[in-house]
C-alpha positions as CSV (number, residue, x, y, z in Angstrom):
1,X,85.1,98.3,90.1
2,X,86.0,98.0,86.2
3,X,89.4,98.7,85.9
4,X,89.4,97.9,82.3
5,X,87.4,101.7,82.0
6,X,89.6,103.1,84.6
7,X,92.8,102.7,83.4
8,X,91.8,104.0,80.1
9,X,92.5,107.4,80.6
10,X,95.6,108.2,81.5
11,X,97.8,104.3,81.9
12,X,101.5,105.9,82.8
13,X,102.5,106.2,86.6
14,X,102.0,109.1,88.3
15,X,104.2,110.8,90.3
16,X,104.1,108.8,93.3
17,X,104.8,105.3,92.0
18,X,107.3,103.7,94.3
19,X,110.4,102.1,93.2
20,X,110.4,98.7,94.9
21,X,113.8,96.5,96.2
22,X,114.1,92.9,97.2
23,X,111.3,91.3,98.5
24,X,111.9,91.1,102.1
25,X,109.5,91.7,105.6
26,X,108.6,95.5,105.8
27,X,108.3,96.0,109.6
28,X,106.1,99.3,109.4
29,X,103.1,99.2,111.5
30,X,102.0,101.9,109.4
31,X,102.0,100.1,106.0
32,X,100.4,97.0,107.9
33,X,97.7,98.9,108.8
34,X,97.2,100.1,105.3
35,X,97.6,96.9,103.7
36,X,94.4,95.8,105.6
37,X,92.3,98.3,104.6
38,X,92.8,97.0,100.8
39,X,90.5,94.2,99.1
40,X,93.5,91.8,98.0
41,X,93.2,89.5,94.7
42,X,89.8,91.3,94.2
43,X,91.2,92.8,90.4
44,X,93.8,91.1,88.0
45,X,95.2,89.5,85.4
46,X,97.8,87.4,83.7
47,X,100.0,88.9,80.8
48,X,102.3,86.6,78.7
49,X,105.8,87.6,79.2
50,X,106.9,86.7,75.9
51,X,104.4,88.4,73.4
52,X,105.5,91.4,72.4
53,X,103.0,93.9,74.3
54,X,102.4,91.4,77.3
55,X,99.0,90.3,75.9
56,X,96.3,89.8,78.7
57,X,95.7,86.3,78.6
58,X,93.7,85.1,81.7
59,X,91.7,88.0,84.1
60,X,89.6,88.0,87.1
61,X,85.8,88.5,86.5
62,X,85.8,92.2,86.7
63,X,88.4,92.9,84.0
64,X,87.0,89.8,81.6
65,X,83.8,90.3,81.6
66,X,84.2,94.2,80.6
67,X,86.7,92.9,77.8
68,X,89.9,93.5,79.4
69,X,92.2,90.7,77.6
70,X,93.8,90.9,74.4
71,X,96.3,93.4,72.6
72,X,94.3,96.3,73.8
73,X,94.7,96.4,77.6
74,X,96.0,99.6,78.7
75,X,98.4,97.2,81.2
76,X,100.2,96.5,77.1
77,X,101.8,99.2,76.7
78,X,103.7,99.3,79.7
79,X,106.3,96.1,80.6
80,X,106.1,95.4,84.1
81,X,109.1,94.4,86.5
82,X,108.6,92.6,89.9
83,X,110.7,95.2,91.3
84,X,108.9,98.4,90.0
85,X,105.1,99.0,91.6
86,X,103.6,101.8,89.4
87,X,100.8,103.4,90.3
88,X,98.7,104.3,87.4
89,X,95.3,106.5,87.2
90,X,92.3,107.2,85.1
91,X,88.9,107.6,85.3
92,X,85.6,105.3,86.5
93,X,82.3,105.2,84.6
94,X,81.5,108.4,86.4
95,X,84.3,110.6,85.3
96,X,85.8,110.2,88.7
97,X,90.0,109.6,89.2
98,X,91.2,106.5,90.2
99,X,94.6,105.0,91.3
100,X,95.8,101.9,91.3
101,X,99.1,100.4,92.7
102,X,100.3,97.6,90.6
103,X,102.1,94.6,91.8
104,X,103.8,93.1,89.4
105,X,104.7,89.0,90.1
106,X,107.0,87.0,87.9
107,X,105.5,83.3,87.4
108,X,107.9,80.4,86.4
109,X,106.3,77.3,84.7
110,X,106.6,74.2,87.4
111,X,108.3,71.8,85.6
112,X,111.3,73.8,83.8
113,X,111.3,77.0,85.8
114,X,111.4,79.0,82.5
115,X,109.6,82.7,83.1
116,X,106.6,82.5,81.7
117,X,103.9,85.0,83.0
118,X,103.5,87.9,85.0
119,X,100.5,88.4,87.2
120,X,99.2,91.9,87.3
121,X,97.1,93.0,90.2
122,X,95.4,95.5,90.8
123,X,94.8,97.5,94.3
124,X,92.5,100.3,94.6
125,X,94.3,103.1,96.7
126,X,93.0,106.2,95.2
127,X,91.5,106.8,98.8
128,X,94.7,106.0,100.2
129,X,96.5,108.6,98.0
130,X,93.8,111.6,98.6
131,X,94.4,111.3,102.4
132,X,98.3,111.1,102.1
133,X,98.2,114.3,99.7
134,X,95.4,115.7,101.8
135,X,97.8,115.3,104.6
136,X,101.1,116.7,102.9
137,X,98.9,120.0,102.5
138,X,98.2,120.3,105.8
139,X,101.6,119.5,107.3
140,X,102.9,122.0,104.9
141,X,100.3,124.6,105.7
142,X,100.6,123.6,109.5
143,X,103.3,121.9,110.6
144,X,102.2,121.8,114.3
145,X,99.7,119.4,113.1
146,X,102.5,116.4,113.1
147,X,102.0,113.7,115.4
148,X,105.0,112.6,117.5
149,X,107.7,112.4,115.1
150,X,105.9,109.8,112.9
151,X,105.5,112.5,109.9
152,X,102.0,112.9,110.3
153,X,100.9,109.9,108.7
154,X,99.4,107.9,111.7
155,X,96.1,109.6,111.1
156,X,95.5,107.7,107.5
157,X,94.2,104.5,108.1
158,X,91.0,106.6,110.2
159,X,91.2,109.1,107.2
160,X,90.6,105.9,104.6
161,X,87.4,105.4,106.2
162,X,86.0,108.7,105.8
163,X,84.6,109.9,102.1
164,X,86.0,112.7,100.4
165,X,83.6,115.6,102.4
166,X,84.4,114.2,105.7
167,X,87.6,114.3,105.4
168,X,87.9,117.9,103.8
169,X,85.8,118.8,107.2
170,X,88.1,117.1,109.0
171,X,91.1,118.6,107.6
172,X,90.0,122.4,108.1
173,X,88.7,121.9,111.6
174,X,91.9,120.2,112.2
175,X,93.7,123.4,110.7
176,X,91.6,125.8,112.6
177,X,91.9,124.0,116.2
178,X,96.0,124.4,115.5
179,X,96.4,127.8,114.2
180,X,99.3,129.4,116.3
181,X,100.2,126.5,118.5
182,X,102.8,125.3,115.7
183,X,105.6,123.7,117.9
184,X,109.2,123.3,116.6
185,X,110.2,119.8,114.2
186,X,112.0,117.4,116.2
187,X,115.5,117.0,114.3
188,X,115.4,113.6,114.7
189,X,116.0,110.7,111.9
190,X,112.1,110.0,111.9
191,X,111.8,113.9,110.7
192,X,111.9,114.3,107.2
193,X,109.5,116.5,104.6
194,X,106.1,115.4,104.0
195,X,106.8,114.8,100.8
196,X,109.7,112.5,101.9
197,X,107.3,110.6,104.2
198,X,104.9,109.9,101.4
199,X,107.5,108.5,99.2
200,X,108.7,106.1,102.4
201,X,105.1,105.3,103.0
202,X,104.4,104.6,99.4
203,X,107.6,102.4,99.9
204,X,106.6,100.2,102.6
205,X,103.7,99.6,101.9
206,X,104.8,98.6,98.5
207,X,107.6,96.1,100.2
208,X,105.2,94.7,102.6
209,X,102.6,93.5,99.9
210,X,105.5,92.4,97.3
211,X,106.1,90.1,100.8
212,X,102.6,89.2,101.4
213,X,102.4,88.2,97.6
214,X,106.1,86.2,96.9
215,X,104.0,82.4,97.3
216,X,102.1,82.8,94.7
217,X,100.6,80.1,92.1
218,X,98.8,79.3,89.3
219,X,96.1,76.2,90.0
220,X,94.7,75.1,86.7
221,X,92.8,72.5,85.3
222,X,94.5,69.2,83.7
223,X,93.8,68.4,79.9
224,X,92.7,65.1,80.6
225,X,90.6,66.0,83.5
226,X,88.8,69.1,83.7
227,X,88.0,68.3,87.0
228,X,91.4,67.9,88.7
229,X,93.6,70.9,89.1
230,X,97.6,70.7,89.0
231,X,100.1,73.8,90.0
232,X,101.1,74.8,86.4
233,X,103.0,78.1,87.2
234,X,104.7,79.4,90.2
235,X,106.3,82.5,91.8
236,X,110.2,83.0,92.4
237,X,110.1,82.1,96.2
238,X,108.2,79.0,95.8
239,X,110.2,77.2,92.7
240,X,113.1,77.8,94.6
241,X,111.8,76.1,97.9
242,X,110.6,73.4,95.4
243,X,108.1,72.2,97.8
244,X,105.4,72.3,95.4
245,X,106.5,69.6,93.7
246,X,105.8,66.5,95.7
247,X,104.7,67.4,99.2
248,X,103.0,70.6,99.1
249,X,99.6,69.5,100.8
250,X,100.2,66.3,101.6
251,X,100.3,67.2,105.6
252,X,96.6,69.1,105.5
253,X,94.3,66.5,106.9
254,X,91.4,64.9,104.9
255,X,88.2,67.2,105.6
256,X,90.2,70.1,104.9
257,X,91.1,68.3,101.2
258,X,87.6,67.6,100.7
259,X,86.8,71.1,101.4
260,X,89.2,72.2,99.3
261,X,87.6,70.1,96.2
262,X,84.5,71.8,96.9
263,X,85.9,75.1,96.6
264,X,87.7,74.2,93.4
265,X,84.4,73.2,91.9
266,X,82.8,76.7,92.1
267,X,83.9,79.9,90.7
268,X,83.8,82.0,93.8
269,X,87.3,82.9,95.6
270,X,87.8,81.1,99.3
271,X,90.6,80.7,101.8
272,X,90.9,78.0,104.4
273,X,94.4,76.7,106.4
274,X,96.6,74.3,105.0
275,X,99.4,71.9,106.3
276,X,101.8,73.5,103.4
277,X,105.3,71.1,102.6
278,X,107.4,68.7,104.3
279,X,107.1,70.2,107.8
280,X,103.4,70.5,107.6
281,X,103.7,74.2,108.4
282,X,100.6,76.3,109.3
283,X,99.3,78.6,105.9
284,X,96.2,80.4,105.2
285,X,95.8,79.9,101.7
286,X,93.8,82.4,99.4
287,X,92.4,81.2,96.2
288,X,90.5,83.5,93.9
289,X,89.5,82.0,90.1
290,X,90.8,83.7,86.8
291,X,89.2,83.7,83.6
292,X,89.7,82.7,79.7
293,X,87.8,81.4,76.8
294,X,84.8,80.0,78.8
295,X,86.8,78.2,81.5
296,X,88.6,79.2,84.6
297,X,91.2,78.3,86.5
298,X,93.0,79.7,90.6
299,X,95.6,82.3,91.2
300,X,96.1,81.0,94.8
301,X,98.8,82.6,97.5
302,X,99.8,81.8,100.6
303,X,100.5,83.8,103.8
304,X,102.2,82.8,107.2
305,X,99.0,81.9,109.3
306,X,99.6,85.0,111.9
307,X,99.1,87.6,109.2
308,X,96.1,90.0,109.2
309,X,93.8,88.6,107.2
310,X,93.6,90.1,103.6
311,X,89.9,90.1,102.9
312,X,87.4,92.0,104.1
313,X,85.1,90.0,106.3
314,X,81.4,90.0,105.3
315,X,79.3,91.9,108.2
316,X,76.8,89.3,109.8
Protein backbone atom coordinates (compact mmCIF):
# COMPACT_ATOMS: atom_id res chain seq x y z
CA UNK A 1 0.00 0.00 0.00
CA UNK A 2 1.70 3.53 -0.81
CA UNK A 3 -0.68 5.96 0.30
CA UNK A 4 1.64 8.74 -0.53
CA UNK A 5 0.48 7.75 -4.58
CA UNK A 6 -2.99 7.22 -3.46
CA UNK A 7 -3.89 10.16 -2.04
CA UNK A 8 -2.58 12.08 -4.80
CA UNK A 9 -5.40 12.29 -6.78
CA UNK A 10 -8.18 13.56 -5.42
CA UNK A 11 -7.15 14.53 -1.22
CA UNK A 12 -10.72 16.21 -0.14
CA UNK A 13 -13.41 13.97 1.56
CA UNK A 14 -15.81 12.38 -0.22
CA UNK A 15 -19.20 12.33 0.40
CA UNK A 16 -19.38 9.87 3.08
CA UNK A 17 -16.83 11.24 5.57
CA UNK A 18 -18.34 10.98 8.97
CA UNK A 19 -18.59 13.77 11.43
CA UNK A 20 -17.22 12.33 14.64
CA UNK A 21 -18.41 13.41 18.51
CA UNK A 22 -16.77 12.71 21.88
CA UNK A 23 -14.78 9.91 22.15
CA UNK A 24 -16.76 7.45 24.02
CA UNK A 25 -17.51 3.31 23.74
CA UNK A 26 -19.57 2.63 20.43
CA UNK A 27 -21.63 -0.46 21.43
CA UNK A 28 -22.40 -1.63 17.66
CA UNK A 29 -21.62 -5.13 16.98
CA UNK A 30 -21.68 -4.16 13.61
CA UNK A 31 -18.78 -1.54 13.64
CA UNK A 32 -16.84 -4.15 15.88
CA UNK A 33 -16.96 -6.48 13.37
CA UNK A 34 -15.70 -4.03 10.88
CA UNK A 35 -13.07 -2.65 12.94
CA UNK A 36 -11.51 -6.19 12.85
CA UNK A 37 -11.37 -6.60 9.46
CA UNK A 38 -8.87 -3.45 9.21
CA UNK A 39 -4.91 -3.72 9.48
CA UNK A 40 -4.55 -1.05 12.42
CA UNK A 41 -1.27 1.26 12.69
CA UNK A 42 -0.19 -0.47 9.44
CA UNK A 43 -0.06 3.48 7.49
CA UNK A 44 0.70 6.84 9.17
CA UNK A 45 2.26 9.77 10.11
CA UNK A 46 2.95 12.68 12.37
CA UNK A 47 2.14 16.31 11.24
CA UNK A 48 3.33 19.36 13.28
CA UNK A 49 0.49 21.18 14.55
CA UNK A 50 2.04 24.42 14.54
CA UNK A 51 3.62 24.83 10.95
CA UNK A 52 1.57 26.32 8.85
CA UNK A 53 0.40 23.41 6.40
CA UNK A 54 0.90 20.61 9.17
CA UNK A 55 4.24 19.53 7.69
CA UNK A 56 4.72 15.58 7.75
CA UNK A 57 7.43 15.15 10.13
CA UNK A 58 7.76 11.54 11.20
CA UNK A 59 5.86 8.51 8.93
CA UNK A 60 5.58 4.85 8.97
CA UNK A 61 7.75 2.96 6.48
CA UNK A 62 5.24 2.81 3.66
CA UNK A 63 4.62 6.60 3.47
CA UNK A 64 8.66 7.47 4.16
CA UNK A 65 10.23 5.42 2.14
CA UNK A 66 7.91 6.67 -1.06
CA UNK A 67 8.68 10.33 0.13
CA UNK A 68 5.66 11.09 1.90
CA UNK A 69 7.04 13.89 4.57
CA UNK A 70 7.64 17.41 3.98
CA UNK A 71 5.45 20.45 2.66
CA UNK A 72 4.15 18.37 -0.11
CA UNK A 73 1.97 15.62 1.53
CA UNK A 74 -1.41 15.74 0.19
CA UNK A 75 -2.49 15.27 4.19
CA UNK A 76 -1.04 19.59 4.09
CA UNK A 77 -3.53 20.96 2.61
CA UNK A 78 -6.20 19.85 4.77
CA UNK A 79 -6.07 20.63 8.85
CA UNK A 80 -7.25 17.80 10.67
CA UNK A 81 -9.49 17.82 13.93
CA UNK A 82 -9.71 14.83 16.41
CA UNK A 83 -13.34 15.18 16.09
CA UNK A 84 -13.72 15.15 12.12
CA UNK A 85 -12.74 11.51 10.34
CA UNK A 86 -12.60 12.34 6.65
CA UNK A 87 -12.43 9.95 4.35
CA UNK A 88 -10.35 10.83 1.43
CA UNK A 89 -9.75 8.94 -2.11
CA UNK A 90 -7.40 8.68 -4.96
CA UNK A 91 -5.78 6.41 -6.93
CA UNK A 92 -3.00 3.25 -6.44
CA UNK A 93 -0.04 2.64 -8.84
CA UNK A 94 -2.59 0.83 -10.95
CA UNK A 95 -5.11 3.54 -11.63
CA UNK A 96 -7.40 1.83 -9.20
CA UNK A 97 -9.69 4.15 -6.38
CA UNK A 98 -8.82 3.96 -3.02
CA UNK A 99 -10.44 5.30 0.29
CA UNK A 100 -9.10 5.90 3.24
CA UNK A 101 -10.69 6.86 6.70
CA UNK A 102 -8.56 9.20 8.53
CA UNK A 103 -8.25 9.31 12.25
CA UNK A 104 -7.01 12.22 13.35
CA UNK A 105 -5.29 12.12 17.25
CA UNK A 106 -4.20 15.22 19.00
CA UNK A 107 -0.69 14.55 20.93
CA UNK A 108 0.33 16.77 23.97
CA UNK A 109 4.05 16.95 24.85
CA UNK A 110 4.55 14.97 28.39
CA UNK A 111 6.02 17.35 30.40
CA UNK A 112 3.92 20.75 29.72
CA UNK A 113 0.83 19.25 28.10
CA UNK A 114 1.15 21.95 25.26
CA UNK A 115 -0.47 20.46 21.74
CA UNK A 116 2.06 19.64 19.76
CA UNK A 117 1.33 17.01 17.00
CA UNK A 118 -1.33 15.25 15.36
CA UNK A 119 -1.04 11.66 14.33
CA UNK A 120 -2.62 10.85 11.06
CA UNK A 121 -3.49 7.40 10.31
CA UNK A 122 -4.43 5.88 7.69
CA UNK A 123 -7.12 2.87 7.30
CA UNK A 124 -7.76 1.25 4.10
CA UNK A 125 -11.66 0.86 3.66
CA UNK A 126 -12.20 1.28 0.10
CA UNK A 127 -13.53 -2.46 0.25
CA UNK A 128 -15.52 -1.50 3.06
CA UNK A 129 -17.18 1.44 1.20
CA UNK A 130 -17.86 -0.73 -2.31
CA UNK A 131 -19.86 -3.28 -0.25
CA UNK A 132 -21.86 -0.51 1.85
CA UNK A 133 -22.68 1.38 -1.59
CA UNK A 134 -23.01 -2.06 -3.33
CA UNK A 135 -25.51 -2.64 -0.67
CA UNK A 136 -27.50 0.80 -0.69
CA UNK A 137 -28.20 -0.22 -4.44
CA UNK A 138 -29.58 -3.24 -3.78
CA UNK A 139 -31.81 -2.22 -0.86
CA UNK A 140 -32.96 0.50 -3.05
CA UNK A 141 -33.57 -1.72 -6.04
CA UNK A 142 -35.00 -4.45 -3.63
CA UNK A 143 -35.96 -3.65 -0.48
CA UNK A 144 -37.16 -7.13 0.44
CA UNK A 145 -33.52 -7.88 0.52
CA UNK A 146 -33.18 -6.20 4.29
CA UNK A 147 -32.33 -8.36 6.92
CA UNK A 148 -34.39 -8.12 10.22
CA UNK A 149 -34.63 -4.55 10.77
CA UNK A 150 -30.81 -4.07 10.93
CA UNK A 151 -30.84 -1.95 7.53
CA UNK A 152 -29.29 -4.53 5.53
CA UNK A 153 -25.88 -4.01 6.70
CA UNK A 154 -25.25 -7.32 8.57
CA UNK A 155 -24.13 -8.92 5.33
CA UNK A 156 -20.77 -6.61 5.05
CA UNK A 157 -18.22 -7.92 7.10
CA UNK A 158 -18.75 -11.56 4.68
CA UNK A 159 -19.03 -9.00 1.70
CA UNK A 160 -15.32 -7.48 2.75
CA UNK A 161 -13.95 -10.83 2.14
CA UNK A 162 -15.07 -11.29 -1.23
CA UNK A 163 -13.16 -9.30 -4.35
CA UNK A 164 -14.99 -7.03 -6.43
CA UNK A 165 -16.42 -10.03 -9.04
CA UNK A 166 -17.69 -12.05 -6.25
CA UNK A 167 -19.38 -9.80 -4.83
CA UNK A 168 -21.11 -8.28 -8.09
CA UNK A 169 -22.16 -12.23 -8.44
CA UNK A 170 -23.37 -12.18 -5.27
CA UNK A 171 -25.30 -9.17 -5.41
CA UNK A 172 -27.35 -10.12 -8.75
CA UNK A 173 -28.05 -13.71 -7.61
CA UNK A 174 -29.07 -12.20 -4.41
CA UNK A 175 -31.45 -9.75 -6.56
CA UNK A 176 -32.74 -12.49 -8.69
CA UNK A 177 -33.61 -15.09 -5.78
CA UNK A 178 -35.79 -11.91 -4.20
CA UNK A 179 -37.64 -10.64 -7.10
CA UNK A 180 -41.40 -10.37 -6.06
CA UNK A 181 -41.06 -11.51 -2.47
CA UNK A 182 -40.45 -7.81 -1.34
CA UNK A 183 -42.09 -7.72 2.14
CA UNK A 184 -43.27 -4.43 3.87
CA UNK A 185 -40.41 -2.12 6.04
CA UNK A 186 -40.89 -2.58 9.56
CA UNK A 187 -41.68 1.09 11.00
CA UNK A 188 -39.62 0.69 13.68
CA UNK A 189 -36.75 3.12 15.10
CA UNK A 190 -34.02 0.55 13.58
CA UNK A 191 -35.77 1.43 10.00
CA UNK A 192 -34.29 4.29 8.39
CA UNK A 193 -33.10 4.76 4.42
CA UNK A 194 -30.07 3.05 3.25
CA UNK A 195 -28.57 5.98 2.85
CA UNK A 196 -29.23 6.88 6.49
CA UNK A 197 -27.77 3.52 7.62
CA UNK A 198 -24.54 4.16 5.81
CA UNK A 199 -24.03 7.43 7.36
CA UNK A 200 -24.82 5.65 11.07
CA UNK A 201 -22.46 2.95 10.11
CA UNK A 202 -19.86 5.24 8.82
CA UNK A 203 -20.49 6.80 12.37
CA UNK A 204 -19.89 4.05 14.57
CA UNK A 205 -17.41 2.67 13.30
CA UNK A 206 -15.74 6.00 13.27
CA UNK A 207 -16.60 6.34 17.23
CA UNK A 208 -15.52 2.95 18.03
CA UNK A 209 -11.84 3.34 16.54
CA UNK A 210 -11.58 7.16 17.87
CA UNK A 211 -12.14 4.75 21.26
CA UNK A 212 -9.79 2.10 20.43
CA UNK A 213 -7.16 4.91 19.63
CA UNK A 214 -7.65 7.66 22.75
CA UNK A 215 -4.21 5.94 24.74
CA UNK A 216 -2.07 6.74 22.45
CA UNK A 217 1.82 7.71 22.66
CA UNK A 218 4.86 8.73 21.25
CA UNK A 219 8.02 6.31 22.48
CA UNK A 220 11.17 8.06 21.29
CA UNK A 221 14.70 7.82 21.77
CA UNK A 222 16.65 9.99 24.52
CA UNK A 223 19.42 12.45 23.28
CA UNK A 224 21.83 11.17 25.52
CA UNK A 225 21.07 7.63 24.88
CA UNK A 226 19.96 6.38 21.68
CA UNK A 227 19.27 3.27 23.14
CA UNK A 228 16.76 4.12 25.85
CA UNK A 229 13.35 5.34 24.84
CA UNK A 230 11.22 7.94 27.07
CA UNK A 231 7.30 8.83 26.35
CA UNK A 232 7.81 12.26 24.74
CA UNK A 233 4.20 13.01 23.47
CA UNK A 234 0.85 11.79 24.57
CA UNK A 235 -2.85 11.61 23.69
CA UNK A 236 -5.71 13.63 25.45
CA UNK A 237 -7.01 10.67 27.65
CA UNK A 238 -3.63 9.65 28.86
CA UNK A 239 -2.12 13.24 30.04
CA UNK A 240 -5.13 13.63 31.88
CA UNK A 241 -4.94 10.20 33.74
CA UNK A 242 -1.28 11.30 34.21
CA UNK A 243 -0.17 7.79 34.81
CA UNK A 244 2.52 7.95 32.41
CA UNK A 245 4.44 9.96 34.36
CA UNK A 246 5.86 7.85 37.17
CA UNK A 247 4.14 4.43 37.22
CA UNK A 248 3.08 3.56 33.88
CA UNK A 249 4.92 0.07 33.67
CA UNK A 250 6.31 -0.27 36.71
CA UNK A 251 3.66 -3.29 37.62
CA UNK A 252 4.58 -5.47 34.27
CA UNK A 253 6.89 -8.10 35.57
CA UNK A 254 10.63 -8.49 34.54
CA UNK A 255 10.61 -10.96 31.51
CA UNK A 256 7.88 -9.03 29.96
CA UNK A 257 10.45 -5.67 30.32
CA UNK A 258 13.18 -7.52 28.87
CA UNK A 259 11.00 -8.45 26.07
CA UNK A 260 9.95 -5.32 25.59
CA UNK A 261 13.76 -4.03 25.21
CA UNK A 262 14.09 -6.50 22.56
CA UNK A 263 11.37 -5.23 20.66
CA UNK A 264 12.52 -1.63 21.01
CA UNK A 265 15.76 -2.59 19.49
CA UNK A 266 14.30 -3.66 16.11
CA UNK A 267 12.31 -1.79 13.67
CA UNK A 268 9.47 -4.22 13.19
CA UNK A 269 5.95 -3.31 15.05
CA UNK A 270 4.98 -5.89 18.11
CA UNK A 271 2.40 -6.09 20.82
CA UNK A 272 2.63 -8.00 24.10
CA UNK A 273 0.46 -7.35 27.67
CA UNK A 274 1.44 -4.99 30.08
CA UNK A 275 0.80 -4.27 33.86
CA UNK A 276 -0.24 -0.44 32.81
CA UNK A 277 -0.24 2.32 36.08
CA UNK A 278 -0.76 2.28 39.68
CA UNK A 279 -3.31 -0.54 39.68
CA UNK A 280 -1.25 -2.76 37.48
CA UNK A 281 -4.28 -3.07 35.18
CA UNK A 282 -4.24 -5.66 32.35
CA UNK A 283 -3.28 -3.83 28.57
CA UNK A 284 -2.35 -5.21 25.34
CA UNK A 285 0.00 -2.72 24.14
CA UNK A 286 0.66 -2.20 20.26
CA UNK A 287 3.86 -0.60 19.19
CA UNK A 288 4.57 -0.02 15.57
CA UNK A 289 7.98 2.28 14.74
CA UNK A 290 7.76 5.69 12.81
CA UNK A 291 10.37 7.10 10.72
CA UNK A 292 12.62 10.43 10.23
CA UNK A 293 15.97 11.45 9.09
CA UNK A 294 17.68 7.91 9.41
CA UNK A 295 16.34 7.10 12.83
CA UNK A 296 13.06 5.82 14.21
CA UNK A 297 11.16 6.03 17.01
CA UNK A 298 7.28 4.05 18.44
CA UNK A 299 3.80 5.35 18.07
CA UNK A 300 2.50 2.79 20.80
CA UNK A 301 -1.46 2.45 21.95
CA UNK A 302 -3.07 0.65 24.28
CA UNK A 303 -6.35 -1.28 24.39
CA UNK A 304 -8.35 -2.88 27.37
CA UNK A 305 -6.98 -6.52 27.28
CA UNK A 306 -10.63 -8.00 26.19
CA UNK A 307 -10.67 -6.20 22.95
CA UNK A 308 -10.47 -8.10 19.57
CA UNK A 309 -7.25 -8.07 18.65
CA UNK A 310 -6.28 -5.32 15.95
CA UNK A 311 -3.86 -7.12 13.81
CA UNK A 312 -4.17 -9.58 11.54
CA UNK A 313 -2.63 -12.80 12.74
CA UNK A 314 -0.08 -14.32 10.46
CA UNK A 315 -1.55 -17.91 9.02
CA UNK A 316 0.74 -20.78 10.39
Amino acid sequence: MSPSASLSGNPDPVPHSPGCSAISRCVSPRAEELVQLLDHFSSFCVLDAKSPSNAVIAASKDIYSAGGRGEQFPLNIKVLEEESCPVVSGFDDHGNNVSYLIIATKLYTAKSGKFQLFLATLLDITDFLHAVTLEDLELRRYPGTLDNGRGGLSSIPSRLNLDAADITDTSLKAMDENKGTEVRLSQSPTSMSPSQTIEQLLSEFSAELLYLYKDTFILARSPQDNTLYKISHVSRSLYAEGEYIHSHLKHTPTDKMQLLSEHLGKDCRFDLVVNWGDSGVEKRLYCAPIYYSSSWDWVCTMTDIDVPYLWHRKKS
